[in-house]
Structure formats: structure tokens, C-alpha cells
ZADO-1210 file (C-alpha; in nm, 4 decimals, padded with zeros to 6 digits):
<atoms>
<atom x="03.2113" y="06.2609" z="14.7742" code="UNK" pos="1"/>
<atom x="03.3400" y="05.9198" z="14.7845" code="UNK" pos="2"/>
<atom x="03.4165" y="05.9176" z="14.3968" code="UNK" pos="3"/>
<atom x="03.6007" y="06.2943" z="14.3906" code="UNK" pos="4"/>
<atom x="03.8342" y="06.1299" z="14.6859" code="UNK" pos="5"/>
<atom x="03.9277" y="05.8378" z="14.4438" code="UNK" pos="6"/>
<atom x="03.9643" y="06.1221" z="14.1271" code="UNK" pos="7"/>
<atom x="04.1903" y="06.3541" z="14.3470" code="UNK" pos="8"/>
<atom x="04.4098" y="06.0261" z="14.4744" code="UNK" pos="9"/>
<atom x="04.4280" y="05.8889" z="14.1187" code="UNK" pos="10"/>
<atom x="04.5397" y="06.2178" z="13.9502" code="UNK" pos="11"/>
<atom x="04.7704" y="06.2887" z="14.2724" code="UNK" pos="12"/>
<atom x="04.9511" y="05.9245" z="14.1802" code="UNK" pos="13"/>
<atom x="04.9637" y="06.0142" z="13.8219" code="UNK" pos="14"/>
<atom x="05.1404" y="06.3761" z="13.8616" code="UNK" pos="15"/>
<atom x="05.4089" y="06.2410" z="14.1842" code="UNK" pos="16"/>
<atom x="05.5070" y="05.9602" z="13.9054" code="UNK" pos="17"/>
<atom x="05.5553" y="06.1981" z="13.6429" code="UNK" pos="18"/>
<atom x="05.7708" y="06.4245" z="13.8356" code="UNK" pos="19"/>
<atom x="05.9842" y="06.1350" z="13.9925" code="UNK" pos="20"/>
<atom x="06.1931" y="06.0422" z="13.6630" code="UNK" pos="21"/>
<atom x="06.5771" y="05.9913" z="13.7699" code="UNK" pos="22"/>
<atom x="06.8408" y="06.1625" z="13.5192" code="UNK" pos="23"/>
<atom x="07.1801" y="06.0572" z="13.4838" code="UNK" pos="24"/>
<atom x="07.4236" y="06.3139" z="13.3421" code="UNK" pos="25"/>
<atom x="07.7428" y="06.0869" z="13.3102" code="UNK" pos="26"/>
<atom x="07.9099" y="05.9603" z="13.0217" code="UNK" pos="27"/>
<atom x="07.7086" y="05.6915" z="12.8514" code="UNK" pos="28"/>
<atom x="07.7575" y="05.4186" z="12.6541" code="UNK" pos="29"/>
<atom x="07.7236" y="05.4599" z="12.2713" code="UNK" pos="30"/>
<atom x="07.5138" y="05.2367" z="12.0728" code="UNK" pos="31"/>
<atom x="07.5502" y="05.3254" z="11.7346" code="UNK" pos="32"/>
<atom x="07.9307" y="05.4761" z="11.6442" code="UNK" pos="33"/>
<atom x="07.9064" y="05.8036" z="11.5141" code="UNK" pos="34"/>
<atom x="08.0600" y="05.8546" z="11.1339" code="UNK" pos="35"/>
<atom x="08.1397" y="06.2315" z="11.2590" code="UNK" pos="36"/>
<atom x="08.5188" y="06.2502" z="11.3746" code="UNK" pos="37"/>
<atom x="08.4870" y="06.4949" z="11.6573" code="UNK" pos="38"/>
<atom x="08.1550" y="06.2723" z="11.7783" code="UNK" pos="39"/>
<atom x="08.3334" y="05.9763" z="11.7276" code="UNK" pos="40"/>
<atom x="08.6276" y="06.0864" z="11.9336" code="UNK" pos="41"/>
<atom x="08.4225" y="06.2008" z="12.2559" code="UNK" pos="42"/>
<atom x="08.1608" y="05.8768" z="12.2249" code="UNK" pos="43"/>
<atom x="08.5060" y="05.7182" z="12.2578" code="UNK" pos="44"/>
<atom x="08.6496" y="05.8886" z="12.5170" code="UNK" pos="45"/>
<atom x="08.3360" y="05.8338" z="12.7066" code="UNK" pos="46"/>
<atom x="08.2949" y="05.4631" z="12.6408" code="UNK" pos="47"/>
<atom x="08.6687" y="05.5016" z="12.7908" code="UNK" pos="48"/>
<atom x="08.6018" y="05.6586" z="13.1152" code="UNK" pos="49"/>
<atom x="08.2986" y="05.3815" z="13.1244" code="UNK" pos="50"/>
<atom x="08.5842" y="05.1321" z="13.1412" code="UNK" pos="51"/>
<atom x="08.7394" y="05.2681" z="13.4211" code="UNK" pos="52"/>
<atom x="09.0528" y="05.3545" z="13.1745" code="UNK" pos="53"/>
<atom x="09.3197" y="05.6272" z="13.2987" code="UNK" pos="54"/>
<atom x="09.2759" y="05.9077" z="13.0439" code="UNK" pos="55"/>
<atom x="09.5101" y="06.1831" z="13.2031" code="UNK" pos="56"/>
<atom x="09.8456" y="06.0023" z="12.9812" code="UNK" pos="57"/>
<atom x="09.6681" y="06.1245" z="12.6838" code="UNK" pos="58"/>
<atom x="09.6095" y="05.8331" z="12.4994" code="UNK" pos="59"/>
<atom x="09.5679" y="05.8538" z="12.1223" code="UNK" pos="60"/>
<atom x="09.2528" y="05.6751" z="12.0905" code="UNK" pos="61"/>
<atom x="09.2075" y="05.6359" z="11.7351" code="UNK" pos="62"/>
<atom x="09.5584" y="05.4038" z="11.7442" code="UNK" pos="63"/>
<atom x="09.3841" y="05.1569" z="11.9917" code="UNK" pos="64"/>
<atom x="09.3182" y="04.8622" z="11.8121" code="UNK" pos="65"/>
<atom x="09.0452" y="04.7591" z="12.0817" code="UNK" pos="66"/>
<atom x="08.8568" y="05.0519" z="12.0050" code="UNK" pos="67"/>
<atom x="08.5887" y="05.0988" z="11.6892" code="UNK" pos="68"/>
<atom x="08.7296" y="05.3802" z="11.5070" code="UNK" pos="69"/>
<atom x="08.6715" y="05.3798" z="11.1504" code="UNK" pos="70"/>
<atom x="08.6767" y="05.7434" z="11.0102" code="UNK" pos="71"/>
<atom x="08.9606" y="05.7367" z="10.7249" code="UNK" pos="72"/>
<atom x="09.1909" y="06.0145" z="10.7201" code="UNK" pos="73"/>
<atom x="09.1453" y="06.1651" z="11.0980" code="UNK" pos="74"/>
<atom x="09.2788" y="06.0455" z="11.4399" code="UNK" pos="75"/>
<atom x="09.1371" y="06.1289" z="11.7994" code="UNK" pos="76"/>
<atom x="09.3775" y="06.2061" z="12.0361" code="UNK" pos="77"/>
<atom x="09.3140" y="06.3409" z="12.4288" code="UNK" pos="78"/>
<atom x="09.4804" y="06.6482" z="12.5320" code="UNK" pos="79"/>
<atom x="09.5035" y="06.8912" z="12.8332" code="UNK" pos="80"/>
<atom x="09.3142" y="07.2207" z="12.8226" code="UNK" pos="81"/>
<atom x="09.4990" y="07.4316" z="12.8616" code="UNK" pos="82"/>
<atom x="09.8141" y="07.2660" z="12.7178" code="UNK" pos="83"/>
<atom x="10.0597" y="07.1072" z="12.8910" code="UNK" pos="84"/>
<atom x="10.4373" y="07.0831" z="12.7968" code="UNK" pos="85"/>
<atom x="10.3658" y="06.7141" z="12.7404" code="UNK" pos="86"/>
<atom x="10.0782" y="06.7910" z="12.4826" code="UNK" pos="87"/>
<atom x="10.3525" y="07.0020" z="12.2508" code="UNK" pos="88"/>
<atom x="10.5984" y="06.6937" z="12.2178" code="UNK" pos="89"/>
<atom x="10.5427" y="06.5137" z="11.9050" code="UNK" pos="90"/>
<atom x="10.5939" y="06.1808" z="12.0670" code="UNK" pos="91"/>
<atom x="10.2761" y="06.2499" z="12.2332" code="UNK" pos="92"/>
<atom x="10.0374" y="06.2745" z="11.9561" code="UNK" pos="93"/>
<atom x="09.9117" y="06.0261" z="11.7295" code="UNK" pos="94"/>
<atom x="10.1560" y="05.8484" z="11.5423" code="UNK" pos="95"/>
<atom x="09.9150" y="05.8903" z="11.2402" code="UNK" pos="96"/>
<atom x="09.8941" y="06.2125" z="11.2399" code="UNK" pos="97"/>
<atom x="10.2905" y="06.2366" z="11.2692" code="UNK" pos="98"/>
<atom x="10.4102" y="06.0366" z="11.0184" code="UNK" pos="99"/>
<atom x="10.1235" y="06.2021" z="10.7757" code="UNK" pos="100"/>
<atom x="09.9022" y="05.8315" z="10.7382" code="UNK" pos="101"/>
<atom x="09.5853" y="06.0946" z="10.8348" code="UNK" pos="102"/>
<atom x="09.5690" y="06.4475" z="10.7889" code="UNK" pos="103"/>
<atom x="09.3353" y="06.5208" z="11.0372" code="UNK" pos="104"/>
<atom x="09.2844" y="06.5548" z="11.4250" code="UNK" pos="105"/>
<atom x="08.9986" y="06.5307" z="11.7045" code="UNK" pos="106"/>
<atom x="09.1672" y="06.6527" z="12.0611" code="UNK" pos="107"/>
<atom x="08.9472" y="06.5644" z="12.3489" code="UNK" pos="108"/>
<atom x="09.0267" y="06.6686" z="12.7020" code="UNK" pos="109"/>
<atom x="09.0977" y="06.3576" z="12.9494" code="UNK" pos="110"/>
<atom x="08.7216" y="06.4517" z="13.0661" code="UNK" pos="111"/>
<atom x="08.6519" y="06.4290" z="12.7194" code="UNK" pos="112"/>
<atom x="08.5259" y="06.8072" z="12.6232" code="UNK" pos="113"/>
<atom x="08.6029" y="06.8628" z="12.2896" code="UNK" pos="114"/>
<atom x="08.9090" y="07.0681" z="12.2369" code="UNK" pos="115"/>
<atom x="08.9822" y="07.1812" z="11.8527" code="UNK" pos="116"/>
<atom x="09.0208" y="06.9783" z="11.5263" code="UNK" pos="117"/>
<atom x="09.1956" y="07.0440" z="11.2794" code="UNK" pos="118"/>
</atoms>
């Protein structure tokens, strides 16, 4: 009797811990930069966000020389979805992209859900 008591305890210990693992749904850091521009451009914004950084302006990310973006012919830029008036002035996206040095472009929202690319 004594011996099915310790079984039963030692199996109840094993199933609680198993069923106690915490999750953590938030932005997290990257480790390895992805090489994909529309990964690239959210693991930024993320990493971002991590920092405490103000991403309703609409930063163009890719432009920040802080920041480890390395994907040749695209820029990441953030966004509002749906547009705002400020989103459709050119002054507001990435200079890049404006004065034709890329020919690509990641938009992220300021929460940084992917928007388009193009």
C-alpha cells in the first residue's frame, strides 16, 4: 500500500510540472537576423518595441544606422493600418525607397503586423 502511495505522489508531481510551463506571447528578442526582408523588418520592429522605442511616428527602420539591417535592395518602413494621411506623404517613407537607392519595401504596423511589400 505504502509503495502505490509513493507511485501515485511521484506520477502526480511529474504531470502538475508538466502542465505548469509559463508562455510568453510578446515580442522577443531575435538571435539570429533573418536574411528574409519582410522577417527582417518585423524581428526589427520587435527588437524596437523591446527597447521601449515610440513606433507610432513611423520610423523607417531600415535607415537607422543603430539597427542590423543588411538586405540589399529593400527598406522596412512602419505604417498605419489602415492608412493615415501621414503614411501617403512621401516625406514619410524611406528615403531609400524615394530617391530609388532600393526598389523594394517591408511596411510593418507600429505593433509590428506585417502590412504589404512591395
Amino acid at each position: 500500500m505504502r509503495n502505490l502511495l509513493i507511485v501515485f505522489a511521484v506520477i502526480s508531481i511529474i504531470l502538475v510540472s508538466g502542465c505548469t510551463t509559463t508562455t510568453n506571447d510578446g515580442p522577443q528578442p531575435t538571435s539570429t537576423p533573418s536574411s528574409d526582408p519582410q522577417t527582417r523588418c518585423v524581428e526589427l520592429c520587435r527588437d524596437q518595441i523591446l527597447s521601449n522605442v515610440d513606433m507610432s511616428s513611423g520610423p523607417c527602420l531600415s535607415e537607422n544606422k543603430e539597427l542590423d539591417w543588411n538586405i540589399e535592395n529593400w527598406a522596412c518602413d512602419v505604417a498605419h493600418e489602415p492608412r493615415k494621411e501621414i503614411d501617403k506623404h512621401s516625406l514619410n517613407q524611406c528615403q531609400e525607397f524615394r530617391k530609388e537607392n532600393v526598389a523594394h519595401f517591408v511596411e510593418v504596423t507600429p505593433n509590428c503586423e506585417f502590412i504589404r511589400k512591395l
